[in-house]
C-alpha positions in Angstrom: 99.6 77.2 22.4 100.6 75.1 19.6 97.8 73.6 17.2 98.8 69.9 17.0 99.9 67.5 19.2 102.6 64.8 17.8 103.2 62.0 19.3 104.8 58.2 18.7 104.1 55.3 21.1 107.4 54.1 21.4 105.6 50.8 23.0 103.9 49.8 19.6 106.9 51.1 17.1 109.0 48.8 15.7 111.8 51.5 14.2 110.8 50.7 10.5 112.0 54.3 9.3 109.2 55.0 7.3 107.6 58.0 9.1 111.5 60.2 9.3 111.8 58.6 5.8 108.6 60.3 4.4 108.9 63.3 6.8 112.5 63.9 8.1 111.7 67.0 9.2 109.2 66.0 11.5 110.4 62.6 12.7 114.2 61.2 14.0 114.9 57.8 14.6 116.9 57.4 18.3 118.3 54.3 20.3 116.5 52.8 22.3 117.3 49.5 24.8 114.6 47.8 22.7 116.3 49.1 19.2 115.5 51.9 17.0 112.3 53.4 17.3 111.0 56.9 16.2 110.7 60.5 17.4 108.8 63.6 17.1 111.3 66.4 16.7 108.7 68.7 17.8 105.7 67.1 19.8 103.8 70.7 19.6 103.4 72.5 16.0 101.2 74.9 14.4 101.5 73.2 10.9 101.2 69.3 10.4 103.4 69.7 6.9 104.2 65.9 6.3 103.6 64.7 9.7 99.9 63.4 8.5 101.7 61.6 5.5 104.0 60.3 8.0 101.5 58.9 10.5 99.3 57.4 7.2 102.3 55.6 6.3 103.3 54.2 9.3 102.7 50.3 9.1 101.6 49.7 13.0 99.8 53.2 13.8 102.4 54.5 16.1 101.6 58.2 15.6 98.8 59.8 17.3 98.5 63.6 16.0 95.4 65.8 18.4 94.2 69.1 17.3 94.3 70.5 21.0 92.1 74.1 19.7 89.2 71.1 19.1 90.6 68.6 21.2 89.9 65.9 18.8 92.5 62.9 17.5 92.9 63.2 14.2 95.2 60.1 13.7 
């Protein structure tokens, strides 16, 4: 089981770029009906790497990252 949980409310988004700017390894941007909004590439990982950065820079707080082993929201 993976360490952290990554997700992106695509509800609250608004496809800004900043998170797959800051982390691109982490985060795409995709299509959507309601324009561009972003994506976790992986929404399980055992290393955050830039995802934290990612989620600190994003300007509406659309990332939520959970440590599952603690089951505590980080971000």
């Amino acid at each position: 089981m993976a360490i952290f949980k990554i997700e992106v409310d695509e509800d609250i988004c608004i496809g800004c770029g900043a998170c797959s700017a800051t982390c691109p390894d982490s985060f795409d941007m995709k299509d959507t009906d309601n324009g561009q909004k972003a994506k976790a590439k992986k929404a399980d990982a055992d290393e955050l790497g830039c995802a934290k950065e990612a989620a600190d820079v994003c300007p509406v707080n659309a990332i939520h990252i959970t440590d599952t082993k603690e089951d505590k929201k980080l971000i």
